[in-house]
Z-matrix of the N, CA and C atoms (Angstrom, degrees):
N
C 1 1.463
C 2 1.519 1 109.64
N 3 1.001 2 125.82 1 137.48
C 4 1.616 3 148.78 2 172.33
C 5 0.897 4 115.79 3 -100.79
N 6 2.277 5 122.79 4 132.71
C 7 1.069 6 99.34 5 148.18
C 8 0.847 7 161.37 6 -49.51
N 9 1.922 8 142.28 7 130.79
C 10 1.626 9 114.31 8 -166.37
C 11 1.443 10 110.48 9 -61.07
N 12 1.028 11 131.57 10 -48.34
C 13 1.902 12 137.54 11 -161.24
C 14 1.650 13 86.46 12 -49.68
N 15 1.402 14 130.07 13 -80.18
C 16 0.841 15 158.63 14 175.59
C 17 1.169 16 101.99 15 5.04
N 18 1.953 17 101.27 16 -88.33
C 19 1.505 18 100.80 17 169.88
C 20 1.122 19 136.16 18 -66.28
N 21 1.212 20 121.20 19 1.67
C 22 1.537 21 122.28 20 -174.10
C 23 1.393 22 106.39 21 -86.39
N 24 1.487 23 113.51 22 -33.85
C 25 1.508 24 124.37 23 -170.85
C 26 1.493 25 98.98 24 -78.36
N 27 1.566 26 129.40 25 -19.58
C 28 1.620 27 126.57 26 -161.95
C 29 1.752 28 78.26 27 -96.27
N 30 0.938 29 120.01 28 -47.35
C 31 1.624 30 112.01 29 -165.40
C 32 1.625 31 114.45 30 -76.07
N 33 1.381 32 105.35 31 -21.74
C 34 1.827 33 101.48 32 155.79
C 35 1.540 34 110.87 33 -77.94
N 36 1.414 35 116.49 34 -45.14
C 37 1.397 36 103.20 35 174.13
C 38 1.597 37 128.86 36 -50.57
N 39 1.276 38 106.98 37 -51.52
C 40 1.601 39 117.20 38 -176.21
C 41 1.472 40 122.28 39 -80.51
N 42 1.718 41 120.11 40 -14.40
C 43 1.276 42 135.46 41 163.46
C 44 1.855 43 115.19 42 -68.57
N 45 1.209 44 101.67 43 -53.15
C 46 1.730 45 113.12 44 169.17
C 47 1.182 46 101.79 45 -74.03
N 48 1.346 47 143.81 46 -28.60
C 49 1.358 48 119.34 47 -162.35
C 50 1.501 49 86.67 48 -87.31
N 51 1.371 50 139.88 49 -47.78
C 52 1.556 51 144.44 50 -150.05
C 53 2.078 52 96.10 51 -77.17
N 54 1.135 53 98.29 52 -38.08
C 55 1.438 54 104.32 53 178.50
C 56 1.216 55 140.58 54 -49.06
N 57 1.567 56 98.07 55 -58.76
C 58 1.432 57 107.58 56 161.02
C 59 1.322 58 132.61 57 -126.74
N 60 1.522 59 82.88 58 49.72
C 61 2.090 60 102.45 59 148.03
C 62 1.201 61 107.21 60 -61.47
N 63 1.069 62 107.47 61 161.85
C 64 1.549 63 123.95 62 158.33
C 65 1.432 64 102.89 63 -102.18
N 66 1.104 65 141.01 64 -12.57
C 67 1.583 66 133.59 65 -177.89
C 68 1.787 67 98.71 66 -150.65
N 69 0.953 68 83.85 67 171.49
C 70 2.221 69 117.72 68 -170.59
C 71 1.733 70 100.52 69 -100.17
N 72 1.407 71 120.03 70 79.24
C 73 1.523 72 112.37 71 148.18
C 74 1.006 73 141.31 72 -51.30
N 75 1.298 74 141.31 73 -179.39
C 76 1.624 75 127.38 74 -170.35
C 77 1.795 76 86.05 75 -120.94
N 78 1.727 77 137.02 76 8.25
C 79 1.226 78 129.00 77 168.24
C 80 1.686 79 86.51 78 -92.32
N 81 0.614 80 137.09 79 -103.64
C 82 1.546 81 138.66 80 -167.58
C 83 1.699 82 110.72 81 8.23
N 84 1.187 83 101.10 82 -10.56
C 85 1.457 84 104.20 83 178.71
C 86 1.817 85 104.45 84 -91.88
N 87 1.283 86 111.53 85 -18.74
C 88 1.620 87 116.32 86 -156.53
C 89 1.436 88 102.98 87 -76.13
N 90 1.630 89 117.28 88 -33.96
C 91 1.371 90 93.34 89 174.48
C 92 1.619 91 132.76 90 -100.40
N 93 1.288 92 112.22 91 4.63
C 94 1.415 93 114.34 92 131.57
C 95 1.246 94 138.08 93 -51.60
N 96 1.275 95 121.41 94 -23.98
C 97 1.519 96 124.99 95 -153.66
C 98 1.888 97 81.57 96 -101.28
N 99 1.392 98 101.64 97 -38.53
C 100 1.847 99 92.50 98 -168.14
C 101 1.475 100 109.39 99 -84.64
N 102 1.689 101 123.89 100 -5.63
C 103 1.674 102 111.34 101 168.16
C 104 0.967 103 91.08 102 -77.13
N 105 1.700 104 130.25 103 -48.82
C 106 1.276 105 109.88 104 -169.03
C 107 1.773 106 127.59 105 -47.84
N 108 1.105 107 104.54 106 -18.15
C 109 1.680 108 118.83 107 -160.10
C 110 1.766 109 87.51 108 -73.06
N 111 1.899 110 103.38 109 -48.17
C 112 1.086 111 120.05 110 -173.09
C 113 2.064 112 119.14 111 -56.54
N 114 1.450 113 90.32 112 -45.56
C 115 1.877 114 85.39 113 -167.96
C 116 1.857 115 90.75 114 -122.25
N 117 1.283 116 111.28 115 67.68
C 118 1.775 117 107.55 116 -170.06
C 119 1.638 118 103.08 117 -71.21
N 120 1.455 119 119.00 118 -21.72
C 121 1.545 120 117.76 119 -173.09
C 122 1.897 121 107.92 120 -64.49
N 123 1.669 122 107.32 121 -21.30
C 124 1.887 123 113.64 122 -175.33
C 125 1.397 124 87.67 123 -119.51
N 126 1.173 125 138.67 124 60.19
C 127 1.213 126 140.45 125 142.12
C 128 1.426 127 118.39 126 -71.55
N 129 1.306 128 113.06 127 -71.15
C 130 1.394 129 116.68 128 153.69
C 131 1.305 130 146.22 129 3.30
N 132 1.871 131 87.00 130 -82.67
C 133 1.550 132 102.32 131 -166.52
C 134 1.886 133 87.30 132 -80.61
N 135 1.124 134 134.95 133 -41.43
C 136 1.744 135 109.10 134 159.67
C 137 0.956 136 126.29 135 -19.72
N 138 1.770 137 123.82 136 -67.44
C 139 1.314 138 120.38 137 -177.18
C 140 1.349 139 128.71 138 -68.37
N 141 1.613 140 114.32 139 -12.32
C 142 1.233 141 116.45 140 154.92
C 143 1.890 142 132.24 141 -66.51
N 144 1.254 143 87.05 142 -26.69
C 145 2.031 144 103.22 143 -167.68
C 146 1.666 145 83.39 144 -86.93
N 147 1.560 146 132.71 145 -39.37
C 148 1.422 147 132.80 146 178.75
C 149 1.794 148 110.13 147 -66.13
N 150 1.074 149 106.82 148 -49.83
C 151 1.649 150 114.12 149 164.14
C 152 1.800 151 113.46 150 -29.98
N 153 1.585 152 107.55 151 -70.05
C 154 1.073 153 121.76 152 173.24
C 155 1.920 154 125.75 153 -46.55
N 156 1.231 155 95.76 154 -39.28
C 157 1.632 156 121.13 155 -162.36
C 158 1.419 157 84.42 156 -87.92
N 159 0.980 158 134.84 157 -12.92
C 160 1.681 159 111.35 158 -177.16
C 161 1.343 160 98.69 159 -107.99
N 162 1.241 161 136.47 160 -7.76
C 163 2.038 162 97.23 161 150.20
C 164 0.926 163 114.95 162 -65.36
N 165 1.326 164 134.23 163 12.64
C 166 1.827 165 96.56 164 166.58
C 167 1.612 166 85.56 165 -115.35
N 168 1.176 167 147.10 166 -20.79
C 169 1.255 168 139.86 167 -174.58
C 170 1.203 169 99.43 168 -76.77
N 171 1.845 170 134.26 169 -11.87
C 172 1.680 171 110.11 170 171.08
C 173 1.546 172 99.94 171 -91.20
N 174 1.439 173 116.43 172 -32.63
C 175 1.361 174 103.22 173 169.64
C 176 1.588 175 138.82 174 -52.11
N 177 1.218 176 110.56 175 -23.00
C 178 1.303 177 142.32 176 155.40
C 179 1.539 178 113.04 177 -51.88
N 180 1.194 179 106.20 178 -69.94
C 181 1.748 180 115.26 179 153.09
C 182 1.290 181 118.30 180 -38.17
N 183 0.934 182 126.44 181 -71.77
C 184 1.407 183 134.72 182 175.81
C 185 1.685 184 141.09 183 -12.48
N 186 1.665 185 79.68 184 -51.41
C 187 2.280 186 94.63 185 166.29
C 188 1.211 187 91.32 186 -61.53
N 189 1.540 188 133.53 187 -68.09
C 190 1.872 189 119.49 188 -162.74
C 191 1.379 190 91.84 189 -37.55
N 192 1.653 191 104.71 190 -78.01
C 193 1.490 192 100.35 191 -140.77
C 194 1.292 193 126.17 192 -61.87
N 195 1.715 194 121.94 193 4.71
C 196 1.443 195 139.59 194 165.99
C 197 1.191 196 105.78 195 -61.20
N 198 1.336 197 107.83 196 -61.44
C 199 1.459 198 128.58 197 -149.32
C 200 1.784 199 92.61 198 -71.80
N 201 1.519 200 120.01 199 -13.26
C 202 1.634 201 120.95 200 -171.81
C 203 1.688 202 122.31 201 101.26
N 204 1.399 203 110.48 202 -10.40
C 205 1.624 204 133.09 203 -164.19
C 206 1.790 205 79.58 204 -83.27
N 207 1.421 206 138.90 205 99.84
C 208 1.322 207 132.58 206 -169.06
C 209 1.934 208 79.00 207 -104.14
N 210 1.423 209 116.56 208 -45.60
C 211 1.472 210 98.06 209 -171.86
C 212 1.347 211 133.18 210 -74.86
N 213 1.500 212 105.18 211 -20.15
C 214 1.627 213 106.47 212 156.50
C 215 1.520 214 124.83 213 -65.46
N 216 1.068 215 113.01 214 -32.69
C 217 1.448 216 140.70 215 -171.06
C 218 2.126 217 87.13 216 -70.41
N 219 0.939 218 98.77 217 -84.35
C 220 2.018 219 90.68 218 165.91
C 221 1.479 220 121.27 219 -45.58
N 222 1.319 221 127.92 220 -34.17
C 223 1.479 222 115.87 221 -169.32
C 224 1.562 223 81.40 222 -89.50
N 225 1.568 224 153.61 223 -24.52
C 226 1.274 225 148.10 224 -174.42
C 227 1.750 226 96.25 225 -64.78
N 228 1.260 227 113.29 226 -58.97
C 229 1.473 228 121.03 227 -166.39
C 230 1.298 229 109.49 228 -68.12
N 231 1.722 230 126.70 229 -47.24
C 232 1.254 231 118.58 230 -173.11
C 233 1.620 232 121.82 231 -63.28
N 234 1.646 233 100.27 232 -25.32
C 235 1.353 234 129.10 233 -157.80
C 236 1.645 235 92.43 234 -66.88
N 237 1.342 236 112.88 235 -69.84
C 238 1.154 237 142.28 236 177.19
C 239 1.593 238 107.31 237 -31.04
N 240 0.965 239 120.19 238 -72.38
C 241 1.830 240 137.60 239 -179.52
C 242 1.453 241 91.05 240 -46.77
N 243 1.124 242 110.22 241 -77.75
C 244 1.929 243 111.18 242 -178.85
C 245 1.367 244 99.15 243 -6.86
N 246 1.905 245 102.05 244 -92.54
C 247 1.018 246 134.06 245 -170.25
C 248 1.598 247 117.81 246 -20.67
N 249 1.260 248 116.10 247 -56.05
C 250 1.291 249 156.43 248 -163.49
C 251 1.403 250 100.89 249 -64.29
N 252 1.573 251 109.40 250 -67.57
C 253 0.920 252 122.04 251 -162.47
C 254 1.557 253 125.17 252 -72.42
N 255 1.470 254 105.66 253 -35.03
C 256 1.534 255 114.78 254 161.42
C 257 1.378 256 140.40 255 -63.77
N 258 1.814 257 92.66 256 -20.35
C 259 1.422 258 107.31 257 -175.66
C 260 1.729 259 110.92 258 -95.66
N 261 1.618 260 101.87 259 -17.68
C 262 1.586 261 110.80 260 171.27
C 263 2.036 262 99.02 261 -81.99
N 264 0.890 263 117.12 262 -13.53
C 265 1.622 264 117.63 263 -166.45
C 266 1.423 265 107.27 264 -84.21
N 267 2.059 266 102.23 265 -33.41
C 268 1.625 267 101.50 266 -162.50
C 269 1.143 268 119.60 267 -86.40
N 270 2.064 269 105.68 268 -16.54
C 271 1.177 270 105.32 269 -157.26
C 272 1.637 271 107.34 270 -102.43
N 273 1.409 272 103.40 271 -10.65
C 274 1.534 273 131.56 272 174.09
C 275 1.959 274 100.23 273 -30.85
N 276 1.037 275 90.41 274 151.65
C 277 1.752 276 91.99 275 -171.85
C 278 1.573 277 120.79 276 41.14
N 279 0.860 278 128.78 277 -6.34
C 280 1.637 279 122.17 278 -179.34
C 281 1.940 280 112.24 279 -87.24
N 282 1.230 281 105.67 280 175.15
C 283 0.898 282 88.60 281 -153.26
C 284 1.878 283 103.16 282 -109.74
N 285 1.249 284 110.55 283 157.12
C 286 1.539 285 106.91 284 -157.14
C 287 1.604 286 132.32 285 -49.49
N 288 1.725 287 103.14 286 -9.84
C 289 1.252 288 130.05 287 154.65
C 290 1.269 289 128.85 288 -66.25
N 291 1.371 290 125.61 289 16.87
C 292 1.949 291 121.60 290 -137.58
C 293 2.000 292 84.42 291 -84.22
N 294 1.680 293 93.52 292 -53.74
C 295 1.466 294 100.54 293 -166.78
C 296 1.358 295 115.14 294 -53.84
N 297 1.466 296 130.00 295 -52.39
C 298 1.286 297 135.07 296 -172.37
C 299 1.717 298 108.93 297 -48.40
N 300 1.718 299 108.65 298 -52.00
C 301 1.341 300 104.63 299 164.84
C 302 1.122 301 134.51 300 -84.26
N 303 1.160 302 130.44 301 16.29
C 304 1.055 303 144.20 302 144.93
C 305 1.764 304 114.21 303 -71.85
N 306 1.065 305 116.93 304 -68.21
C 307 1.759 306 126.34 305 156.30
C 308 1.776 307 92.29 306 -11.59
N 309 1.252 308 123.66 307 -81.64
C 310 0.989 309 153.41 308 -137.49
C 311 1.902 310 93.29 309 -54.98
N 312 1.630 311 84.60 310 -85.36
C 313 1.468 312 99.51 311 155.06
C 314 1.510 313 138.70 312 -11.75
N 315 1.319 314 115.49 313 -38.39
C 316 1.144 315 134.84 314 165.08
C 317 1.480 316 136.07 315 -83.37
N 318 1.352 317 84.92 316 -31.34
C 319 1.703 318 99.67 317 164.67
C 320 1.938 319 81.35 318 80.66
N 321 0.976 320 112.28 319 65.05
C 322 1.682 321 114.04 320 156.35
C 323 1.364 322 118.29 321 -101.28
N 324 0.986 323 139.02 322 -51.13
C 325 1.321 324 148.55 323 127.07
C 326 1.539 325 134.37 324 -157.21
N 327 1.391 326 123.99 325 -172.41
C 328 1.657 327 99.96 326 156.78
C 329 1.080 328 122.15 327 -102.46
N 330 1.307 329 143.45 328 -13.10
C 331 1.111 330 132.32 329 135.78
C 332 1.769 331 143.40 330 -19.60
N 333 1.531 332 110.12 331 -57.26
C 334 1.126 333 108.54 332 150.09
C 335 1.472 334 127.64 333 -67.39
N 336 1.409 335 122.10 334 -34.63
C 337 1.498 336 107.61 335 178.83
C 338 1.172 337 119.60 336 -79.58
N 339 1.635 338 117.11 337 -10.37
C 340 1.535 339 109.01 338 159.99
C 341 1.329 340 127.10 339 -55.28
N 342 2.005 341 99.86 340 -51.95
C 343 1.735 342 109.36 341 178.30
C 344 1.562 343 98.33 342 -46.30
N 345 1.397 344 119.21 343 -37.00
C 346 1.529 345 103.82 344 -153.61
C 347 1.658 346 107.61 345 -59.29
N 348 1.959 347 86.81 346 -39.33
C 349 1.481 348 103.43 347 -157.03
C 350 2.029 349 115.12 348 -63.19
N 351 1.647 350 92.09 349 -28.79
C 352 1.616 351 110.59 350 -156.05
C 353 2.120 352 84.64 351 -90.88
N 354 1.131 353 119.10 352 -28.70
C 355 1.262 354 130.67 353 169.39
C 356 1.742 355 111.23 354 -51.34
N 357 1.417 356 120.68 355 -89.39
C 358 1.406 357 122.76 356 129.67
C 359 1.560 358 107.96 357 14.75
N 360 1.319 359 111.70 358 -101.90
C 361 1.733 360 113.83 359 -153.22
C 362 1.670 361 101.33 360 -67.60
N 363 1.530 362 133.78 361 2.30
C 364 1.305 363 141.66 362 168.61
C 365 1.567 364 117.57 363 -84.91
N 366 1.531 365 102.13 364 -21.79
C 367 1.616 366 102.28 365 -173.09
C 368 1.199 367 96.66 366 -94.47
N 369 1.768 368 120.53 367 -46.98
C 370 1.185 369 140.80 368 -162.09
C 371 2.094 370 98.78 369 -57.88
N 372 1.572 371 89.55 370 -25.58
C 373 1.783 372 81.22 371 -179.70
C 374 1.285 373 122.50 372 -83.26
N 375 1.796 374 87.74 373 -42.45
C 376 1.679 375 91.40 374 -173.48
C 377 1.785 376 110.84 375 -87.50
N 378 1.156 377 120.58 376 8.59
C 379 1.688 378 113.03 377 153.29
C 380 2.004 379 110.84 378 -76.01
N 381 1.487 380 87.22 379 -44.30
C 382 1.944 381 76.06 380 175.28
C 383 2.075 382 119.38 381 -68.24
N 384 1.169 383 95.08 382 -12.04
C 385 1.712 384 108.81 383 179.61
C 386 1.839 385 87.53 384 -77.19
N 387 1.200 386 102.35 385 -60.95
C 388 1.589 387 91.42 386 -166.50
C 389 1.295 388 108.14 387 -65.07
N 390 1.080 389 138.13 388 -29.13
C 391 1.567 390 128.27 389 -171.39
C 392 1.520 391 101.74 390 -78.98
N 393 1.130 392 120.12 391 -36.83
C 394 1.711 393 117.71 392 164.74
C 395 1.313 394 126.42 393 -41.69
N 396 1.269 395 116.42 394 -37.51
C 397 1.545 396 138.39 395 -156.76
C 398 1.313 397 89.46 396 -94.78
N 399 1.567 398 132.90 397 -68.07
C 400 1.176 399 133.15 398 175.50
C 401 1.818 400 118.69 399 -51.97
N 402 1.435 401 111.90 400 -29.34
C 403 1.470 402 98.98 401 162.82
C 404 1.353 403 109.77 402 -73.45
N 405 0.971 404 126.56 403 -37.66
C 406 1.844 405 131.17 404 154.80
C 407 1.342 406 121.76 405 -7.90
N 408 1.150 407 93.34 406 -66.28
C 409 1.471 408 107.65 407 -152.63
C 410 2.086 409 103.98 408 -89.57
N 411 1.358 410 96.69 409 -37.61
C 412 1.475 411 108.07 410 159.96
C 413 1.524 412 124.81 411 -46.44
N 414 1.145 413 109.08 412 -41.90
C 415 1.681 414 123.03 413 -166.56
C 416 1.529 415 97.35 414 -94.79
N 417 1.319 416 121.12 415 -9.26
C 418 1.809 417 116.92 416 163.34
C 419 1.371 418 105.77 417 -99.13
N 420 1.423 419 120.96 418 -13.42
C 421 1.572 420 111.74 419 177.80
C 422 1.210 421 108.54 420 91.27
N 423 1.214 422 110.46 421 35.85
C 424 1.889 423 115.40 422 173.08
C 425 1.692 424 104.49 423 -72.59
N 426 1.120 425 115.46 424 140.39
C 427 1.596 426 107.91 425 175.53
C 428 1.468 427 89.07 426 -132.11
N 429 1.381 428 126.03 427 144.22
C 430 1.555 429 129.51 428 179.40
C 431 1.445 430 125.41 429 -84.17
N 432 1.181 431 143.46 430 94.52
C 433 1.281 432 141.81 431 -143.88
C 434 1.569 433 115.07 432 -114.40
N 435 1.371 434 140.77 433 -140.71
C 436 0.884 435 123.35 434 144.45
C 437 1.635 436 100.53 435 -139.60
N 438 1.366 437 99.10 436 117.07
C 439 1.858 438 110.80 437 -148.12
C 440 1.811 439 78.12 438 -157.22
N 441 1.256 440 82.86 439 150.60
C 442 1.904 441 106.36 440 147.47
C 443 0.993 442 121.82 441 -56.32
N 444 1.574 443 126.78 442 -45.57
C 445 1.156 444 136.37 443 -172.94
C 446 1.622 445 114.29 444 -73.58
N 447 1.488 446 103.94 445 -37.71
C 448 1.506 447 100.28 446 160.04
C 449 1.406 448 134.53 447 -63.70
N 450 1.199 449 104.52 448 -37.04
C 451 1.874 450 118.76 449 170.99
C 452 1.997 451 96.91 450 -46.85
N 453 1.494 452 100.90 451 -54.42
C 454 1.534 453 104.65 452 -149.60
C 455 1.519 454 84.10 453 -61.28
N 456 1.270 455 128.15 454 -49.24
C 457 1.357 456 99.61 455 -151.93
C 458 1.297 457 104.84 456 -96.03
N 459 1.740 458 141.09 457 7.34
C 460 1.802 459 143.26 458 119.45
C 461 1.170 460 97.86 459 -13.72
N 462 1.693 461 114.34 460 -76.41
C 463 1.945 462 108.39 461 -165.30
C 464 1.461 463 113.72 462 -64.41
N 465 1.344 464 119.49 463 -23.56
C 466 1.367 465 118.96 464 -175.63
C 467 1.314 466 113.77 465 -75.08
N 468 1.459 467 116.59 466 -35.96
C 469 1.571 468 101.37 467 168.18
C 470 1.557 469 118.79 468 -88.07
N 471 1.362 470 119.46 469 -13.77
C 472 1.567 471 122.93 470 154.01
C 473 1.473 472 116.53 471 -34.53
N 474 1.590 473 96.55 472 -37.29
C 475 2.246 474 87.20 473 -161.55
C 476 1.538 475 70.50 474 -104.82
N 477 0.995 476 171.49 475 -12.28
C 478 1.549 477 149.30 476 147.90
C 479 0.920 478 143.86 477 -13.40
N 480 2.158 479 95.69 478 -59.54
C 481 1.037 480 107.96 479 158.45
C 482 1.501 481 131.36 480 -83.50
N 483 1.156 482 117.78 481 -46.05
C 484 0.871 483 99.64 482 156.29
C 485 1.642 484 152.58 483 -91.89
N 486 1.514 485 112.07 484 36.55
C 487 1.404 486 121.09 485 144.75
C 488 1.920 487 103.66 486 -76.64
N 489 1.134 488 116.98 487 -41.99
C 490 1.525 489 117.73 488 -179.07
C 491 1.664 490 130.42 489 -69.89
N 492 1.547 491 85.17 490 -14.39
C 493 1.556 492 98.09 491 158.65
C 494 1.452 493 124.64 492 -93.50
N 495 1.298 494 128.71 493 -18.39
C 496 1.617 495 140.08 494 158.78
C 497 0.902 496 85.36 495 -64.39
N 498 2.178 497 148.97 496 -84.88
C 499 0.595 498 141.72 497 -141.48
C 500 1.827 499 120.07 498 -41.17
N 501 1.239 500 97.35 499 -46.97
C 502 1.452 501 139.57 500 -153.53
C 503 1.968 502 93.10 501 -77.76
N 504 1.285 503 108.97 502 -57.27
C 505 1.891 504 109.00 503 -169.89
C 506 1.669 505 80.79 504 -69.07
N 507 1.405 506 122.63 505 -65.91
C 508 1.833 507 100.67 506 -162.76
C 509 1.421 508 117.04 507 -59.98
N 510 1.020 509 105.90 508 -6.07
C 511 2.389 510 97.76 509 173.37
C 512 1.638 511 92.89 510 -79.84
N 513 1.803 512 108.61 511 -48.53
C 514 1.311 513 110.34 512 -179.31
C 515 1.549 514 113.90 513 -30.48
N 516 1.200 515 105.98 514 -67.88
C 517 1.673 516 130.98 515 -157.99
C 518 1.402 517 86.51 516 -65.60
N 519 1.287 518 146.29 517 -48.27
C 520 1.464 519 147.58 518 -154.63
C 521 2.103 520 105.03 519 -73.69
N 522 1.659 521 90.35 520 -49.03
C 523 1.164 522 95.43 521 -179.01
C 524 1.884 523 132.20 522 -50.86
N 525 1.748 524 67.54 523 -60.67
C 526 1.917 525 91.86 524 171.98
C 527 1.564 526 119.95 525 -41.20
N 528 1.827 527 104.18 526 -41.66
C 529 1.728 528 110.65 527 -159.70
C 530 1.942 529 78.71 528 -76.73
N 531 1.014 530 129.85 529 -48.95
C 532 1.380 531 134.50 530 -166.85
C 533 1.495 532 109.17 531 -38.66
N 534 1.746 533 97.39 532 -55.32
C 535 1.708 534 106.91 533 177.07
C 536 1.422 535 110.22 534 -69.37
N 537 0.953 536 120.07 535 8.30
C 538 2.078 537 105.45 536 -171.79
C 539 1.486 538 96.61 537 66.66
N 540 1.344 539 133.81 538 52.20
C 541 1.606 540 122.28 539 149.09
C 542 1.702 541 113.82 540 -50.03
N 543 1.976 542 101.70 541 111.35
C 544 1.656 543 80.89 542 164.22
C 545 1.355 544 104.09 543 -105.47
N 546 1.020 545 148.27 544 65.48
C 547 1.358 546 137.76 545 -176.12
C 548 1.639 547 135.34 546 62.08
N 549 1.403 548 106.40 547 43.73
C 550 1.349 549 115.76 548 -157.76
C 551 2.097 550 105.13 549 -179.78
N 552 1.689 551 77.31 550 106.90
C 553 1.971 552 76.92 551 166.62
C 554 1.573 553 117.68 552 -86.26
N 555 1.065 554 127.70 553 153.98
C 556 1.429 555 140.53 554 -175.91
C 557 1.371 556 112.09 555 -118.74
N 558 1.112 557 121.53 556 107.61
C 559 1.716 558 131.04 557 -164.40
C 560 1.714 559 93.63 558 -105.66
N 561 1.661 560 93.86 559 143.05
C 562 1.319 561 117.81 560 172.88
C 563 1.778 562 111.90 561 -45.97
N 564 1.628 563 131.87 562 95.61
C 565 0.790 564 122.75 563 161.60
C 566 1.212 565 132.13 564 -37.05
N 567 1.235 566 123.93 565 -21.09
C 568 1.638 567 135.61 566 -175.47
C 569 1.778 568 112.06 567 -78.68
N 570 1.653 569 92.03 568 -37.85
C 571 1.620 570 94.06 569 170.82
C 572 1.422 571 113.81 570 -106.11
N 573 1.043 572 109.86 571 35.71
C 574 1.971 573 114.17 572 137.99
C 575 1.438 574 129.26 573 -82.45
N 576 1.092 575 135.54 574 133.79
C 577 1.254 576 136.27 575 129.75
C 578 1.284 577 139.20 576 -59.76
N 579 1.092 578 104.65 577 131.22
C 580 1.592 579 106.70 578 -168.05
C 581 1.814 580 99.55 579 -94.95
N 582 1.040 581 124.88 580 161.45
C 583 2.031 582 126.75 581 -147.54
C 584 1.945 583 70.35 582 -99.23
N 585 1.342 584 92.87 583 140.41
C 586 1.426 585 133.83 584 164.87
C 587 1.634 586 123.76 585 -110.86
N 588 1.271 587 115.06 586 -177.16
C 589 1.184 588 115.73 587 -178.38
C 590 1.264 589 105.46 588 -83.36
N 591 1.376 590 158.92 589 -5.08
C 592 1.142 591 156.29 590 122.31
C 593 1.093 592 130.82 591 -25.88
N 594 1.532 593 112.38 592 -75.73
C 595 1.542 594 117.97 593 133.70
C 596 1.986 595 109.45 594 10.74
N 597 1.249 596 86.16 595 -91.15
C 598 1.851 597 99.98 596 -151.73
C 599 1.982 598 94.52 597 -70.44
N 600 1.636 599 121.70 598 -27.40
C 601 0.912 600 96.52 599 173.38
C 602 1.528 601 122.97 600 -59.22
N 603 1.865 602 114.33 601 -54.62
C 604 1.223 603 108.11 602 -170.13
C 605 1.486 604 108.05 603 -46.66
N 606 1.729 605 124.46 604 -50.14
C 607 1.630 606 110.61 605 -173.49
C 608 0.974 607 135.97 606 -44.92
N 609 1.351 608 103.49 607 -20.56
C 610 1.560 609 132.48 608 158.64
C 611 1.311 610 135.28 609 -45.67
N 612 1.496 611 89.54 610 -74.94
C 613 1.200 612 90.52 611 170.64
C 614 2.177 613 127.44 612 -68.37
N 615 1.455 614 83.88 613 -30.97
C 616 1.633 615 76.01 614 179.32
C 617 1.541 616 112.98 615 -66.04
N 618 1.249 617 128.10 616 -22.28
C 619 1.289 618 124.36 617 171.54
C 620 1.774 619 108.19 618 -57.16
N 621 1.504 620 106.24 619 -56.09
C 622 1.507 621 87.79 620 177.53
C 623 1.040 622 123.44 621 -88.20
N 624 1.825 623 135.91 622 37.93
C 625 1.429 624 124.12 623 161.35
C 626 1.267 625 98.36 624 -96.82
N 627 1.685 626 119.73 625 -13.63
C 628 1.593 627 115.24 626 -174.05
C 629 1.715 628 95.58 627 -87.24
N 630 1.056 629 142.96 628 -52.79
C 631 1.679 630 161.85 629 174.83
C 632 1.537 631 114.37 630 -23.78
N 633 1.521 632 96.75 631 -43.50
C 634 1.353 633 127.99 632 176.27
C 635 1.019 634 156.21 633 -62.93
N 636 1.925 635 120.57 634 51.88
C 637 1.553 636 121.64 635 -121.22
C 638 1.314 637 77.08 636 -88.81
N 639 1.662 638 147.65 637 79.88
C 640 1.327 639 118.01 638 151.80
C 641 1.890 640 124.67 639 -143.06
N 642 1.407 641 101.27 640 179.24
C 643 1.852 642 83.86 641 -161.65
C 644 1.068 643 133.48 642 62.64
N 645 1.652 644 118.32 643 42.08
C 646 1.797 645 129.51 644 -167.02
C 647 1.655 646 100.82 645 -75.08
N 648 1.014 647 101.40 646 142.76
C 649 1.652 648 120.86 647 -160.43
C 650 1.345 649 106.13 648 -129.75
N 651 1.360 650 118.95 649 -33.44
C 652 1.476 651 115.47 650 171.56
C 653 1.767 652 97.66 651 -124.82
């Protein structure tokens, strides 16, 4: 487990610094290589969720390398994977709150770490709504085809969810005014971490893979 502030501040550092290079160093690789050192048991399942995530990041690639720009088209793709890849590595095992307290942590405001937070407990619902629906639809023997009948019932669980997400923000909104919401969540002090030497190494280090103009590769 990681601090959130911590990582949030290494993943703004090392996201902007990798971003707007103009070229691909061979340090930019170092602080990937050292979360990995850090969380080696979600190494893996990263490179699987990164596997996935890069069709649209080669499509992304793709206008350069149409257009003939083959090295933008690589510093777009390599850039991307980095990026991608550190931010699927950091957040790996933590818990679906990491960002909000992290927000927090930073002193960004409460406003935004609420959206983050009330953002969060909206996805976190409507993925368990959809996996319901899909055991649903499994246990009647739906097979997905390419039919009318498949479209209809695509749109039918479309307004599902989201009728169950209106449903879902006004209990929200009802609840909150009930509790005295003043604009500010309060997270279990007990499930914080307090920043370690891990912590301050990775910030560390991601500062100097961005610092680090050397060994250009793209």
């Amino acid at each position: 487990m990681i601090n959130p502030t911590i990582a949030l501040l290494s993943l703004l550092v090392y996201s902007f610094g990798v971003a707007l290079s103009q070229n691909i160093f061979a340090p930019f690789f170092l602080a990937p290589a050292v979360l990995a050192s850090f969380k080696p048991h979600f190494v893996k399942p990263a490179i699987k969720r990164l596997i996935l995530l890069n069709f649209f990041i080669i499509l992304v690639a793709a206008s350069p390398a149409i257009c003939g720009d083959w090295r933008i088209a690589a510093l777009v793709f390599t850039r991307s994977n980095l990026i991608v890849f550190f931010a699927l590595l950091l957040v790996a095992g933590e818990s679906e709150y990491f960002a909000p307290r992290g927000i927090l942590g930073l002193g960004l405001g409460d406003k935004i770490a609420s959206l983050f937070y009330l953002g969060v407990s909206f996805v976190t619902a409507l993925r368990g709504d959809f996996s319901r629906i899909k055991r649903t639809l499994a246990a009647r023997g739906f097979v997905a085809k390419t039919s009318i009948f498949t479209y209809r019932t695509y749109a039918g669980v479309a307004a599902l969810l989201a009728l169950g997400a209106f449903e879902r923000a006004e209990a929200m909104k009802k609840t909150m005014l009930a509790r005295g919401f003043a604009g500010r969540f309060v997270f279990a002090q007990t499930l914080e971490k307090k920043a370690g030497a891990k912590d301050f190494v990775l910030l560390a280090v991601c500062v100097l893979s961005v610092i680090l103009r050397e060994f250009e590769l793209i």
